[in-house]
C-alpha positions in Angstrom: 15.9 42.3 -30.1 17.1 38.4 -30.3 15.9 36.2 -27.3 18.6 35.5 -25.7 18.4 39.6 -25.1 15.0 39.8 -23.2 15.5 40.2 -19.9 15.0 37.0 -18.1 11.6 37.8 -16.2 10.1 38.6 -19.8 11.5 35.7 -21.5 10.1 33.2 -18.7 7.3 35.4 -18.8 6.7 34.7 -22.3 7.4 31.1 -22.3 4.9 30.3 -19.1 2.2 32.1 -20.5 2.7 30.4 -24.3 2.9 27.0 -22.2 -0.1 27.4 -20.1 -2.1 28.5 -23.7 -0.6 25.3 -25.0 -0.8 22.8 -22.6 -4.7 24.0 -22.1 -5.1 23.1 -26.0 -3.3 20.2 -25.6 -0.8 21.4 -28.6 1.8 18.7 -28.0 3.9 20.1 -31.1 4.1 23.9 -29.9 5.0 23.0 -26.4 8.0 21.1 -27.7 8.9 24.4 -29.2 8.8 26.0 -26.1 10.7 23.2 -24.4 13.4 23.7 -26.9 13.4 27.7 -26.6 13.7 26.9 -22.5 16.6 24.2 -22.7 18.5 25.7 -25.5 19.2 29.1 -24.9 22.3 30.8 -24.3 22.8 30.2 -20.0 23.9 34.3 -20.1 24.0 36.1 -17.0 22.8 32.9 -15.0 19.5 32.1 -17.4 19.3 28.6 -15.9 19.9 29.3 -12.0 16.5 32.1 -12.4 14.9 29.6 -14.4 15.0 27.1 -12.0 15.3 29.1 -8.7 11.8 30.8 -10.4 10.0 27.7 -11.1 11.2 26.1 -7.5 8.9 28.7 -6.3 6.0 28.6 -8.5 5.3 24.7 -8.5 4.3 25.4 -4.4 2.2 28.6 -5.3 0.4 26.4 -8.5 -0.7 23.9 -6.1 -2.1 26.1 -3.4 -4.1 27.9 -5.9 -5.5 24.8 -7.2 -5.9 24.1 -3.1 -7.9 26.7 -3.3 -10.0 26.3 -6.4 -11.1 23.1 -4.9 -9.1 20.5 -6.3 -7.5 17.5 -3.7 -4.3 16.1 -4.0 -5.7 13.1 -6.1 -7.5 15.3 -8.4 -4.2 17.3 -9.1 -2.3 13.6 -9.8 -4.9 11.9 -11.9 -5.6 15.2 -13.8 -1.8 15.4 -14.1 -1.4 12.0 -15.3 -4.7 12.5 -17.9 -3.6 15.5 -19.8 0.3 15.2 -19.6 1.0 11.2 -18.7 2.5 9.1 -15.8 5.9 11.1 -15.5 4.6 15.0 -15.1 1.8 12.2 -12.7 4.8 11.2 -11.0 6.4 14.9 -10.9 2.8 16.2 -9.4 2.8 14.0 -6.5 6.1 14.3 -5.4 5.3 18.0 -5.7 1.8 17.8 -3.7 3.3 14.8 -1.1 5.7 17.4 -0.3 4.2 20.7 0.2 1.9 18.7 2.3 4.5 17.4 4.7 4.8 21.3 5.4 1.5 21.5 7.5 0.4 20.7 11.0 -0.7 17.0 10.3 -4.2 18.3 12.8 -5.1 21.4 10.3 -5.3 18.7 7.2 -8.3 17.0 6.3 -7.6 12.7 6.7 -8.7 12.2 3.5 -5.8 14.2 2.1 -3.4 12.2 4.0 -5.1 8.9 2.5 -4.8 10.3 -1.3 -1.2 11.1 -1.0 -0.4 7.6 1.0 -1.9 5.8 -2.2 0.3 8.0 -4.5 3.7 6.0 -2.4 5.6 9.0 -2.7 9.1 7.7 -0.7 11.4 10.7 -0.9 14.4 9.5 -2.7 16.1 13.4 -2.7 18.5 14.3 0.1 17.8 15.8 3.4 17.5 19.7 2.7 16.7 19.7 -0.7 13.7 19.0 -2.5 12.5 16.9 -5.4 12.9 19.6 -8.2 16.7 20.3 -7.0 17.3 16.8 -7.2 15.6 15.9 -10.5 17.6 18.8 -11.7 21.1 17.0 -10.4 19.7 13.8 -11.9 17.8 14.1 -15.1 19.6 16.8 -16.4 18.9 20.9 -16.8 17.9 19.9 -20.9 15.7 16.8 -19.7 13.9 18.4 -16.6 13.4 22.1 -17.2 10.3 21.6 -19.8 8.8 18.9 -18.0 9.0 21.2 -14.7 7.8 24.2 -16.8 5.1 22.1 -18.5 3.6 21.3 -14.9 3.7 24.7 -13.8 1.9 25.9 -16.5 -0.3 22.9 -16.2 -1.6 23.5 -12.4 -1.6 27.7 -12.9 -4.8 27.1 -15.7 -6.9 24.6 -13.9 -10.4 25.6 -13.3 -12.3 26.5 -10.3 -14.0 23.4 -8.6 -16.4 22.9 -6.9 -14.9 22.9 -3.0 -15.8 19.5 -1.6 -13.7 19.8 2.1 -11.3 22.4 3.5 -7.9 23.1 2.2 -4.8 22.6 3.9 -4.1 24.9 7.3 -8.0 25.3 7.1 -9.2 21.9 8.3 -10.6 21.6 12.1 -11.1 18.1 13.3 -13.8 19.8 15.7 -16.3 22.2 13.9 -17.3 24.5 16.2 -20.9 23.1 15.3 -20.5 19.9 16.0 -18.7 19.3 19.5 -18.4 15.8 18.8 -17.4 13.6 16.3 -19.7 11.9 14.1 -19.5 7.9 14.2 -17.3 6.6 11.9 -17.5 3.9 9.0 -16.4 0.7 10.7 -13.4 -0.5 8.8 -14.2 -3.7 9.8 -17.4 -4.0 8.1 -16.3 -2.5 5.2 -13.3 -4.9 4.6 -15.6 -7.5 5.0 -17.5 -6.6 2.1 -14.3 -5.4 0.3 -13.3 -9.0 0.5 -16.5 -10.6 -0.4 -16.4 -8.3 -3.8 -13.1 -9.2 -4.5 -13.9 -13.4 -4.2 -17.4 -12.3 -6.2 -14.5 -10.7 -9.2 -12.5 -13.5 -9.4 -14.5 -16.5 -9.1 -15.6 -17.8 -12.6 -18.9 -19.7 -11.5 -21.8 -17.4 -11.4 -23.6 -18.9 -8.4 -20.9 -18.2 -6.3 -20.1 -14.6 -7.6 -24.1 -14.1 -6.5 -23.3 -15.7 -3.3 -20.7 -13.0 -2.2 -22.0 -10.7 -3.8 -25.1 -11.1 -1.7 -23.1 -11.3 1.5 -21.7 -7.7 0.7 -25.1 -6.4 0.1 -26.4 -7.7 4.0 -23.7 -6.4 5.5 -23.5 -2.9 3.9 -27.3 -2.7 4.2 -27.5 -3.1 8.1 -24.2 -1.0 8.3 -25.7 1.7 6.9 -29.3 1.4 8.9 -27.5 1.0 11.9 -25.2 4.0 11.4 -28.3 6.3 10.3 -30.5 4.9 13.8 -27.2 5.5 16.1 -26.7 9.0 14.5 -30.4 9.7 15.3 -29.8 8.3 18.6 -27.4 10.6 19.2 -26.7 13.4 21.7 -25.1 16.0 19.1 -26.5 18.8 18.4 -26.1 18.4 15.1 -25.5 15.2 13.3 -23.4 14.1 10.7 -23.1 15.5 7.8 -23.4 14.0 4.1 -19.6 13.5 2.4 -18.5 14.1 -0.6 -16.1 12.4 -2.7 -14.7 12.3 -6.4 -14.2 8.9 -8.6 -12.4 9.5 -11.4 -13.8 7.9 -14.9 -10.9 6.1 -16.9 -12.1 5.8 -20.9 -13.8 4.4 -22.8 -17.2 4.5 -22.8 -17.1 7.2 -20.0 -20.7 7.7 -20.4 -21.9 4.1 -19.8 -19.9 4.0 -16.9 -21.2 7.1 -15.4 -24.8 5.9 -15.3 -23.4 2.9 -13.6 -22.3 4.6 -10.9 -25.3 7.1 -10.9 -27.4 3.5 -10.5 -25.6 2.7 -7.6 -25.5 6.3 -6.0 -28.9 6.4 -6.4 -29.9 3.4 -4.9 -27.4 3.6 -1.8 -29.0 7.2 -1.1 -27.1 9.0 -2.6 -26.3 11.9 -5.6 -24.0 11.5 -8.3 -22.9 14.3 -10.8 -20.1 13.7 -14.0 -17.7 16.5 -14.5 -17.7 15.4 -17.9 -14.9 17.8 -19.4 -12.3 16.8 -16.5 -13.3 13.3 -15.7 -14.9 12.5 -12.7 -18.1 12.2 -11.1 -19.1 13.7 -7.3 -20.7 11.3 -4.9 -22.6 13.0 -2.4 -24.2 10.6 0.6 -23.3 9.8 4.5 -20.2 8.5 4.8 -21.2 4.3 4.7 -23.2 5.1 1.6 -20.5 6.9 -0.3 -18.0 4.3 1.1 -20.4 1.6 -0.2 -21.2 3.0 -3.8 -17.5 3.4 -4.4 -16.6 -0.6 -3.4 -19.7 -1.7 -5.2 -19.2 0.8 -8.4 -15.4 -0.8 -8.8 -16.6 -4.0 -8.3 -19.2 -3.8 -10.8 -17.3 -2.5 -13.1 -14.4 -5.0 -13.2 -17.7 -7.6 -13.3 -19.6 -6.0 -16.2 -16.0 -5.5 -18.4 -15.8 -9.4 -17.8 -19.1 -10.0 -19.2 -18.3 -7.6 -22.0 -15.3 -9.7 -23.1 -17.2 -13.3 -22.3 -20.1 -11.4 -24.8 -17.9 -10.1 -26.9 -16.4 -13.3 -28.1 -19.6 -15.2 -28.3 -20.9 -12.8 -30.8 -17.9 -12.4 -32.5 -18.1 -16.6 -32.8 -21.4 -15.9 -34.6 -19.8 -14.7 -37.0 -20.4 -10.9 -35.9 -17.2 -8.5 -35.5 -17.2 -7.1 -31.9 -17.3 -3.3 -32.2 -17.5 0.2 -30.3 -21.0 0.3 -30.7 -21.8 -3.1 -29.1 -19.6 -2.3 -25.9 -21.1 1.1 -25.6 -24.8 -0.7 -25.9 -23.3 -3.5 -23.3 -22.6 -1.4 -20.9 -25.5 0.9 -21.2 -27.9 -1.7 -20.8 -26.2 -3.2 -17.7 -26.0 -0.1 -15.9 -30.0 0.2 -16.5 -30.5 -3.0 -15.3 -28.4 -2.8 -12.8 -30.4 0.0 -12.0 -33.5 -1.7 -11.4 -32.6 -4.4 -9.2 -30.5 -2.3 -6.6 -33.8 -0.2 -6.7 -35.9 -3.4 -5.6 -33.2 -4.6 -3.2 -33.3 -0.9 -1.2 -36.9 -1.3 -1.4 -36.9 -4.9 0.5 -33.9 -4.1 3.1 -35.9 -1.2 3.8 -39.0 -2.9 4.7 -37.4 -5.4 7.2 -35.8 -2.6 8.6 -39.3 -0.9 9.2 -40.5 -4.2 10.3 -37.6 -4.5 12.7 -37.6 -1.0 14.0 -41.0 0.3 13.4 -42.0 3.1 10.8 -42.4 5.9 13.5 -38.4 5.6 14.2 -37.3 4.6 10.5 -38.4 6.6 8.2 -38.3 10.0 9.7 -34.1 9.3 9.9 -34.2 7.8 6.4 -36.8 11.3 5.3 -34.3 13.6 7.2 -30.5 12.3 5.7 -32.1 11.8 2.3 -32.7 15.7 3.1 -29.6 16.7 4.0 -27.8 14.7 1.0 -30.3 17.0 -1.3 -29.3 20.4 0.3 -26.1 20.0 0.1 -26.5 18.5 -3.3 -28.1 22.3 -3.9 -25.1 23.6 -2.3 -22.8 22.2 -4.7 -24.4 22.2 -7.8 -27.1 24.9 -7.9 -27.1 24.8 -11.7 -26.9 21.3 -12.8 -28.2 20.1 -16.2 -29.0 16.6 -17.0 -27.1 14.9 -19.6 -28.0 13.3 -22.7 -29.5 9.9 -22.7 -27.4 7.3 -24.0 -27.9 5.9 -27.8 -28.2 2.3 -28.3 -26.6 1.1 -31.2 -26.7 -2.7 -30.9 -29.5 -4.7 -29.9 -27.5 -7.7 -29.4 -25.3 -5.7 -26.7 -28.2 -4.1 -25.3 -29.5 -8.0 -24.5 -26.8 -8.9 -23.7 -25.9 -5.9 -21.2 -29.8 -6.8 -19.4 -28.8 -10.5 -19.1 -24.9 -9.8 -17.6 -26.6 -7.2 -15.0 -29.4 -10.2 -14.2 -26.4 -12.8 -12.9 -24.3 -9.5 -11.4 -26.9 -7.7 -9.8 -26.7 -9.0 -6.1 -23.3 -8.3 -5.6 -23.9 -4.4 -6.3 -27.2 -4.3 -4.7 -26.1 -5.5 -1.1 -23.6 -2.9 -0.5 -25.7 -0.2 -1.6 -29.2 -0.2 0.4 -30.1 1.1 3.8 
């Protein structure tokens, strides 16, 4: 029997499964089989209008079951946009902005609305239809039918997550154990030190990068203390609970850059853990610290890839090639030093704090959210295994990693302690 014969639910059968086993092996060159077996057969008996009419309704029912295997909207994007590049990115948030417009705003969780406002989705299809019907009017049925197949079979073989929140038409602003809200991260605060990172990126004298960076650090600290005391303080009858959030790890040198962020978890109270194989790491801390490690981790980052390239050429002057294995050494050695001095900064914000508020009314807060952040570490990641330790390669870029993080450190540091 020729193809064109199969009945159409086998043949799309057939060419969804073969895509899914395709796009999972990332076989660029049999998936542009399939897209030609898709666009170029015979439209008998209305091939194209069940083609499409099928795959209208799949691309909803792909992202509620990654919904529901614990992947966010931004996940789904940046995954997207990983594996298959910025247009099937583009495609996938269309797709997710618009699936969740169709929920009660109250039974989403914020922090979904937030992801998809960054995507700046603005719905360029008419009134009534939706973005695949008019990508189909507009790119063509030869141009968009594999791209909208690829997708589909993209988001039906994405693994299980670990769920971080509540999917959509789950979310209840009000848990029915905790009859008030927690306190919120005062924006105001935190674009403060937003600010003062961004002056500390793009000033090129040293003394004033350590200036604001130092700021940050003040403000976040007391931030933080004073959000853990007035959560203490509190008349709930339970308190707030630790957050959770994803950053995504753009390459290279993934590695390096996730024990960056695990030394600035770490020292802001927090837990980190790299999903190495999809590319991102989970923060888990109160919601100031999490907000903290992310501002400071991006900010460090942009910082320490400047003093990569300012490194880079000097060596290269001496008559030494900048390579891989010097950036890689760079960046590991700077996100051990960094490390050490947001270490020694917790340690003295936390002193003044005890001699400021007394140990009796400190520390037990500080003993009892570092507890919670652990459970529910437990929670979500019962089975953990720690990585392998970074190799060093160059000893020059391992020096010069320690002495970048020595001028940086401040900046990171500030943000990051209670």
């Amino acid at each position: 029997m020729r193809d064109a014969d199969l009945p159409h639910e086998q043949m799309l059968e057939i060419l969804l499964q073969a895509a899914m086993s395709t796009v999972g092996v990332g076989n660029r060159g049999a998936f542009e089989e399939l897209s030609t077996a898709l666009a170029e057969r015979p439209d008998l008996r209305g091939w194209r209008t069940f083609v499409a009419r099928d795959l209208m309704i799949r691309l909803p029912f792909a992202i509620g079951q990654a919904w529901s295997r614990g992947w966010e909207p931004a996940d789904v994007v940046r995954y997207a946009g990983r594996r298959l590049g910025p247009g099937r990115a583009a495609l996938a948030a269309e797709a997710v902005s618009e699936q969740l417009a169709g929920y009660a705003g109250v039974t989403v969780d914020p922090r979904w609305h937030e992801q998809v406002a960054e995507f700046e989705v603005v719905p360029w299809w008419p009134a009534g239809s939706t973005a695949v019907q008019a990508h189909l009017e507009r790119d063509g049925w030869v141009t968009f039918a594999p791209e909208l197949l690829e997708l589909v079979g993209f988001l039906l073989m994405l693994p299980g997550l670990e769920r971080v929140g509540p999917p959509p038409g789950e979310y209840r602003p009000l848990a029915g154990d905790r009859p008030t809200p927690p306190p919120q991260v005062d924006e105001r605060v935190l674009s403060r030190i937003r600010a003062l990172l961004a002056k500390a990126e793009a000033t090129t004298s040293e003394a004033e990068a350590e200036a604001f960076t130092a700021g940050a650090q003040e403000r976040m600290a007391r931030h933080s203390i004073d959000m853990a005391m007035v959560q203490a303080g509190g008349d709930q009858v339970r308190g707030e609970r630790p957050a959770t959030r994803r950053i995504w790890i753009d390459p290279p040198y993934e590695q390096s850059k996730t024990v960056l962020l695990n030394a600035v978890a770490q020292a802001n109270r927090c837990r980190s853990v790299w999903t190495k194989n999809i590319g991102f790491c989970t923060v888990i801390g109160f919601a100031a610290d999490v907000e903290a490690v992310e501002a400071l981790f991006t900010s460090l980052l942009v910082q320490a890839t400047m003093a990569m390239t300012r490194a880079g050429r000097i060596e290269e002057a001496g008559g030494r090639a900048r390579s891989k294995t010097f950036r890689q050494s760079f960046l590991a050695a700077y996100a051990f030093r960094i490390g050490e001095r947001l270490t020694e900064i917790t340690q003295e914000q936390t002193e003044a704090a005890r001699a400021e508020l007394g140990d009796d009314r400190l520390l037990p807060v500080l003993a009892s959210r570092q507890q919670d952040v652990e459970d529910r570490f437990e929670e979500l990641f019962p089975s953990v295994t720690r990585g392998r330790s970074i190799r060093v390669g160059d000893r020059m870029g391992w020096a010069s990693g320690r002495g970048a993080a020595d001028q940086a450190t401040f900046g990171t540091s500030s943000a990051v302690t209670p």
